[in-house]
C-alpha positions in Angstrom: -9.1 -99.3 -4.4 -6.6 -101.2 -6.9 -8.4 -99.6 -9.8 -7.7 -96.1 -8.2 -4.1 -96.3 -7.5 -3.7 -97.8 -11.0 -5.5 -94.4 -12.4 -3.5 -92.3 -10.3 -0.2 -93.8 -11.6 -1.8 -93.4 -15.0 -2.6 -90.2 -14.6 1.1 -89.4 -13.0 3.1 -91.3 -16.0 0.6 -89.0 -18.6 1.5 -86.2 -16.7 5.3 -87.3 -16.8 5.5 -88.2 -20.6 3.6 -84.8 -21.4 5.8 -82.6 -19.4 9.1 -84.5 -21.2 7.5 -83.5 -24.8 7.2 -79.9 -23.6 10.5 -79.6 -22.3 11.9 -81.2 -25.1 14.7 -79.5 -26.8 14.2 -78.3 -30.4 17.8 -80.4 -31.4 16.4 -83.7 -32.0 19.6 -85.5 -30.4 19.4 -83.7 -27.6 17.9 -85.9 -24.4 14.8 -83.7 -23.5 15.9 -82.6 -19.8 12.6 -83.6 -17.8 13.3 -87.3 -19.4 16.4 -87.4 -17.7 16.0 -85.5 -14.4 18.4 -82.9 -15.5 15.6 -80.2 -14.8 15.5 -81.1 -10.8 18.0 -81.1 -8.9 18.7 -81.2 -5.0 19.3 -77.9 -5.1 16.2 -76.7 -7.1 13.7 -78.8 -5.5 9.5 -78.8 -6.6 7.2 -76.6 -4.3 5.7 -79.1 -1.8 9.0 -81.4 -1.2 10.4 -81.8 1.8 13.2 -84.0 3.8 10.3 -85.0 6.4 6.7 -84.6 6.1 4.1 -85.4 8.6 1.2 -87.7 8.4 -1.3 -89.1 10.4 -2.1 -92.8 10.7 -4.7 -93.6 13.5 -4.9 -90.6 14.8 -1.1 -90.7 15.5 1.3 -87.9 13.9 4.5 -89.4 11.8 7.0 -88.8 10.2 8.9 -90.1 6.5 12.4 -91.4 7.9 14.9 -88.7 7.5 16.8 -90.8 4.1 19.8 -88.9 2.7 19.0 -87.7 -0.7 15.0 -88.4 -0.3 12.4 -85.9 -0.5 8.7 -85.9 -0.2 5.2 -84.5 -0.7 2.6 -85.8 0.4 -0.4 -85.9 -2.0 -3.1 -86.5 0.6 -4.5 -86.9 4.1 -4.3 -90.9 4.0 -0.6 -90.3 3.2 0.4 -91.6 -0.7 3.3 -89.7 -1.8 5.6 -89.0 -4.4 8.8 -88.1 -4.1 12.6 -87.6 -5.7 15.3 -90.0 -4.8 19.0 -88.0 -5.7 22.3 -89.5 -5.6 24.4 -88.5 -2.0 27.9 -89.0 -1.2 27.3 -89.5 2.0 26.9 -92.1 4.1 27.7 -93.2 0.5 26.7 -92.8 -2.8 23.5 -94.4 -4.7 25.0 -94.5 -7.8 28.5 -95.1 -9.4 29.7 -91.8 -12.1 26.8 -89.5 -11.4 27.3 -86.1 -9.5 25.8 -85.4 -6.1 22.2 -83.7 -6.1 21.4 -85.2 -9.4 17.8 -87.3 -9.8 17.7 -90.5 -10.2 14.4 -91.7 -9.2 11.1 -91.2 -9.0 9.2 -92.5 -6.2 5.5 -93.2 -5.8 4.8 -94.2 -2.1 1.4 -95.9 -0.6 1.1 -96.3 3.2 0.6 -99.8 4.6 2.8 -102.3 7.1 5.5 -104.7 7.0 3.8 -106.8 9.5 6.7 -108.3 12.0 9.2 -107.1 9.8 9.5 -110.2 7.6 9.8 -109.4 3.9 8.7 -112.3 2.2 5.8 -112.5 4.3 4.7 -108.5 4.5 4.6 -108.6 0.4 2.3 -111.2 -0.2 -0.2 -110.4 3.0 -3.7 -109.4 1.9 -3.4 -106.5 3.9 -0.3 -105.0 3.5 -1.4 -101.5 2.6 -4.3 -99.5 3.0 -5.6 -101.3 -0.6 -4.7 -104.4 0.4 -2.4 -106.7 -1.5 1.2 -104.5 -2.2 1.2 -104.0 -6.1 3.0 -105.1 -8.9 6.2 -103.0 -8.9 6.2 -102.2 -5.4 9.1 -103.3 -4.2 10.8 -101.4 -1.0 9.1 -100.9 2.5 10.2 -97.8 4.8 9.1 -97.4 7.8 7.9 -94.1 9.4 9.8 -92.7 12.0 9.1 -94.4 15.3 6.7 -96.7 13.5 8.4 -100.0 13.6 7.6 -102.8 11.5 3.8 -101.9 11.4 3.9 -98.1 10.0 5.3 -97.0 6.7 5.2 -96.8 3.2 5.9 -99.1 0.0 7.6 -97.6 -2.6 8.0 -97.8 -6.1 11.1 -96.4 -7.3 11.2 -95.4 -11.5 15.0 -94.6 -12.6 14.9 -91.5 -14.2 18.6 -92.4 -15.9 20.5 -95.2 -16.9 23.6 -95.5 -14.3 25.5 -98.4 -12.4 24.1 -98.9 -8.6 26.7 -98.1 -6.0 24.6 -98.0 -1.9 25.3 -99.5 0.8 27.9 -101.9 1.3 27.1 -105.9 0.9 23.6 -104.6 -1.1 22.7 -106.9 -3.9 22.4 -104.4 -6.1 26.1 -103.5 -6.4 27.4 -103.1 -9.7 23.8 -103.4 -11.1 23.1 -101.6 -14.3 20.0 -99.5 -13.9 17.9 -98.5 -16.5 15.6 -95.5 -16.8 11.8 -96.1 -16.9 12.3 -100.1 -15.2 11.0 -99.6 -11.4 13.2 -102.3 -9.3 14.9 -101.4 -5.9 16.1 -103.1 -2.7 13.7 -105.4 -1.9 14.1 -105.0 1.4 11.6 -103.5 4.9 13.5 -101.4 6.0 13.0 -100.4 9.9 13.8 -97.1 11.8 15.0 -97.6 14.6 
């Protein structure tokens, strides 16, 4: 199962890097768009994302938490996802000096639990997605919504710019510098209520 996800992030960072050299732009100091997001924007969203997407986990139909700024598409029945993380101004903004609707993550998401809702416990549990172990880089839990602690996704969020992290207020990360291409986020489960 490990050695599967591990191709298929492979195969999407390939698919990434080959997509920034065709977009490239022919003035050699010029940031190749895909590279930096500039390409997609909230406004011009991929076909396949949406705000919400359904799964099914157990024979029981859920949704992705309604996140300002988050959209999704979900890649299969078992419910991995990828999806586009753009900065908001409200409830508040993700990042400090970047304009609303622009991109600045990638996310790669792989169902599995946050047990009781405990953190430090959920990311080291042997069965904490539908691999097992949560893998390296995997940092951020979301739950579905009315899943509680026990239905959800972990993310992995890639930067796809270099900016200074703004969010919630009292987060960790404020005032962080972010660089593009080093996946780090909140590590937090976060719970719908």
């Amino acid at each position: 199962m490990r050695s599967r996800l591990i191709l298929l992030l492979a195969a999407l960072a390939a698919i990434g890097a080959t997509v920034a050299v065709a977009t490239r732009s022919h003035d050699a100091r010029a940031a190749p768009r895909a590279a930096t997001g500039e390409g997609i924007t909230e406004d011009s969203l991929p076909a396949g994302f949406t705000a919400t997407p359904a799964v099914v986990v157990n024979g029981k139909r859920y949704r992705f938490a309604a996140i300002p700024g988050h959209y999704w598409k979900v890649l299969n029945k078992r419910g991995y996802a990828i999806g586009l993380h753009f900065q908001t101004d409200k409830p508040f903004p993700w990042a400090k000096n970047i304009a609303k609707g622009k991109l600045l993550y990638m996310i790669y998401a792989i169902p599995g639990t946050c047990g009781d809702g405990n953190y430090a416990k959920a990311i080291k549990a042997p069965n904490a997605t539908i691999q097992g172990r949560v893998p390296p880089g995997f940092d951020h839990w979301h739950a579905f919504q009315g899943g509680g602690s026990k239905v959800g996704t972990w993310y992995t969020h890639i930067p796809v710019r270099d900016f200074t992290f703004a969010g919630p207020a009292g987060n960790p990360f404020e005032g962080k510098k972010i660089f593009a291409g080093s996946p780090k986020f909140l590590p937090v489960c976060d719970i719908v209520k």
